[in-house]
N, C-alpha and C positions, 0 to 999 in steps of 0.2 A: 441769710448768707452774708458769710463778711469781705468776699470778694469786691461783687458790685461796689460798694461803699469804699472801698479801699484803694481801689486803681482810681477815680478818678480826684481822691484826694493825694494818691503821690504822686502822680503823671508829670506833674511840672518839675519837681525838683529832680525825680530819677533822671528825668530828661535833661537835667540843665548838667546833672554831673556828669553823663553819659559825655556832654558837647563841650561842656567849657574844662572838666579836669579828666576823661581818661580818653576819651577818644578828639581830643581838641589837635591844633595842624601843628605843632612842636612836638606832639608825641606819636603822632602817625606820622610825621617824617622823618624823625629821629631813631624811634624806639622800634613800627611795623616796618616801615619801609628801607630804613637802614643809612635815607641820602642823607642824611642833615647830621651836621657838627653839635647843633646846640639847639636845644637844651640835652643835655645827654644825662637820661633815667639810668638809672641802676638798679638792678635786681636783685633786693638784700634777704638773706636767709631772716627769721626769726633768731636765730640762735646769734649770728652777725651781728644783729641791731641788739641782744641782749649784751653780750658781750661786749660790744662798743658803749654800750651806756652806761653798765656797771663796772667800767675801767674807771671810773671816774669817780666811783665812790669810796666817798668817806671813810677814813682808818677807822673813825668812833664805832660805825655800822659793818664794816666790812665781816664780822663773824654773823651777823644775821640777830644777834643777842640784845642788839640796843632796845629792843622795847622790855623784852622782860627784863632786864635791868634797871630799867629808868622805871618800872612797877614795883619789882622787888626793892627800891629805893625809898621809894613812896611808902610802901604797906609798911618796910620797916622804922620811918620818921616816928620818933615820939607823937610827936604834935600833927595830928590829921588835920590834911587841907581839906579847907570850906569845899563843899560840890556843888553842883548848881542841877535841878533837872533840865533835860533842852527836848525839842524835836528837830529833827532834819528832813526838811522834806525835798524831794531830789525832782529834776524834772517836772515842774509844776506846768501848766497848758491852761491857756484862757478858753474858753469855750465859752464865745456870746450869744448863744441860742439855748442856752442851759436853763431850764425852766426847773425851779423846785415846787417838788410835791410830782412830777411825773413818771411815769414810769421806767425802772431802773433795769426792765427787762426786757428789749425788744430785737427785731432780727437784724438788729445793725449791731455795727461797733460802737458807735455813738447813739446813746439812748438816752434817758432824761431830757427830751425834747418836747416841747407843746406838740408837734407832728404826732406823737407816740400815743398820745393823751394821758390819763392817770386813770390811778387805781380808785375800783369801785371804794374798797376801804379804803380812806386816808392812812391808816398806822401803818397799811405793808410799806 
């Protein structure tokens, strides 16, 4: 099950945002309770905050066309630029109980642990 394992690895942090960013004493006095001048939240639409952002964009981008331009540019240059291959890898996590060669299938979220043991075959 991937509860059990789960709650008592976010407990700290749900809890720290719970107390220091949404329910902290500037926002229950201000915002729930209504007595307090400051800090004073504001309740913004998604469509609000779209539209306040993209008031601010660029003449170049402003039809939404700058990238296939700036490709169709490229494809049509005589002279093709050098490429390179890459990876990106996003969200990378240390995990220092990470044992190789154990098994990559067990009833946690985090497996590959000496706890788990390994596989009678080595290759699975």
């Amino acid at each position: 099950m991937i509860c059990p394992g789960i709650i008592p690895e976010f407990v700290d942090p749900i809890l720290i945002t719970l107390t220091e960013y949404i329910l902290n004493k500037d926002r229950m006095c201000g915002e729930f309770f209504g007595v307090c001048d400051r800090p004073k939240y504001v309740t913004e639409t998604i469509e609000d905050y779209q539209a306040r952002v993209l008031a601010f964009k660029p003449a170049i981008i402003q039809n939404d066309d700058y990238v296939n331009k700036l490709y169709a540019k490229i494809y049509a240059d005589p002279n093709p630029r050098p490429t390179i291959k890459m990876v990106h890898i996003s969200d990378p996590h240390f995990d220092d109980e990470y044992a190789v060669g154990a098994l990559n299938k067990c009833d946690s979220y985090m497996c590959c642990r000496d706890y788990w043991g390994y596989p009678d075959d080595p290759t699975l």
